[in-house]
N, C-alpha and C positions, 0 to 999 in steps of 0.2 A: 398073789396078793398076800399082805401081812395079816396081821393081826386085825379085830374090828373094836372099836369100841362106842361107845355110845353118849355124843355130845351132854352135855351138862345143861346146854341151855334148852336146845328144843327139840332132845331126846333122839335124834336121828343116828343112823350109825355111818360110821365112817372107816376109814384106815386110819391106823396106831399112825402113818411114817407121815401122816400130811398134819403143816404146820396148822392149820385152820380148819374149823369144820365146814365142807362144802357147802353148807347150804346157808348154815345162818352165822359166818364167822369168827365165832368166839375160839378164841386159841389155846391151843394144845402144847398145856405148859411141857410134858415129857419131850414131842415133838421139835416144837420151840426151842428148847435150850440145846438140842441134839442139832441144830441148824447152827444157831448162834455158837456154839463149842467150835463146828465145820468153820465157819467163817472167819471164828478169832484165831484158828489155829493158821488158816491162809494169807493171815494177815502176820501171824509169827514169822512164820515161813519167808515172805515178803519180807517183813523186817529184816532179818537173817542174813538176806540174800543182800542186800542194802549197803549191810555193818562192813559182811566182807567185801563187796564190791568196795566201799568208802576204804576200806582196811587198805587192799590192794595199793588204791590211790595215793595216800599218805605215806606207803614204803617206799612207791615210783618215788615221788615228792623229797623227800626224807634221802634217799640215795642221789639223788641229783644235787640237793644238799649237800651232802656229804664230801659227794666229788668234787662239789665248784669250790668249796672251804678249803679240799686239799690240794685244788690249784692254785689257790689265791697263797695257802702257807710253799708253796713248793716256790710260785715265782717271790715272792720275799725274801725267802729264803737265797733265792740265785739274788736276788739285788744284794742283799746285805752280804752276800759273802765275794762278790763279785768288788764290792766298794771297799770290804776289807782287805780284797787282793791288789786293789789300784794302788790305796793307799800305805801297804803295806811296802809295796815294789818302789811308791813314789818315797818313802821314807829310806830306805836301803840306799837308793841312786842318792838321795841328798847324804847321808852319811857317808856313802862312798865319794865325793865330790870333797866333800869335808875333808875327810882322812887324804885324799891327796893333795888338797891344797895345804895340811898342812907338813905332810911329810915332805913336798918343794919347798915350803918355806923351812922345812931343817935344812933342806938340799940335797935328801937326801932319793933317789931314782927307783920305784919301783919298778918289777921285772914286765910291767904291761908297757912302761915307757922304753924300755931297753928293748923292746920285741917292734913297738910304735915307733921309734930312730931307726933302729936296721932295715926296716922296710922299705 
């Protein structure tokens, strides 16, 4: 057993470590707050334990993010350069088409036609 001390209100004695005095309840302010301190600190703790569970969550959250933003830039990225390759190849064939229709109308044969007859 602790310490004893002796209620305020109807003089009985008790232990220092109990919130109340047993017999006629009046409470034991040292006692008291030595509970309430225990209790706010369990409830710190609990908080704590809350913030980083919630923390965790928001990185999972936050990386998944991350990833699906750098798939969405990566397939963009293949459209837009995929459509610059289309149109790059369909622009060349038109110019090449060009340039021989107009070197027939000089008349004059280039060497893919000369290779295109002998065959």
């Amino acid at each position: 057993m602790g310490q004893k001390i002796i209620c305020k209100s109807c003089a009985a004695e008790f232990d220092a470590n109990l919130v109340r005095c047993p017999y006629c309840g009046t409470a034991y302010a040292p006692a008291e707050e030595k509970e309430y301190m225990g209790k706010l600190e369990a409830v710190r703790e609990d908080l704590h334990q809350e913030i980083q569970k919630g923390d965790r969550r928001i990185g999972k959250k936050m990386g998944r993010t991350v990833r699906n933003i750098l798939i969405v830039i990566g397939v963009i990225l293949l459209l837009v350069f995929g459509v610059l390759w289309i149109t790059a190849r369909s622009e060349r064939a038109g110019s090449d088409r060009k340039k021989q229709e107009f070197l027939q109308n000089q008349g004059i044969t280039t060497q893919q036609e000369v290779e295109t007859d002998g065959m």
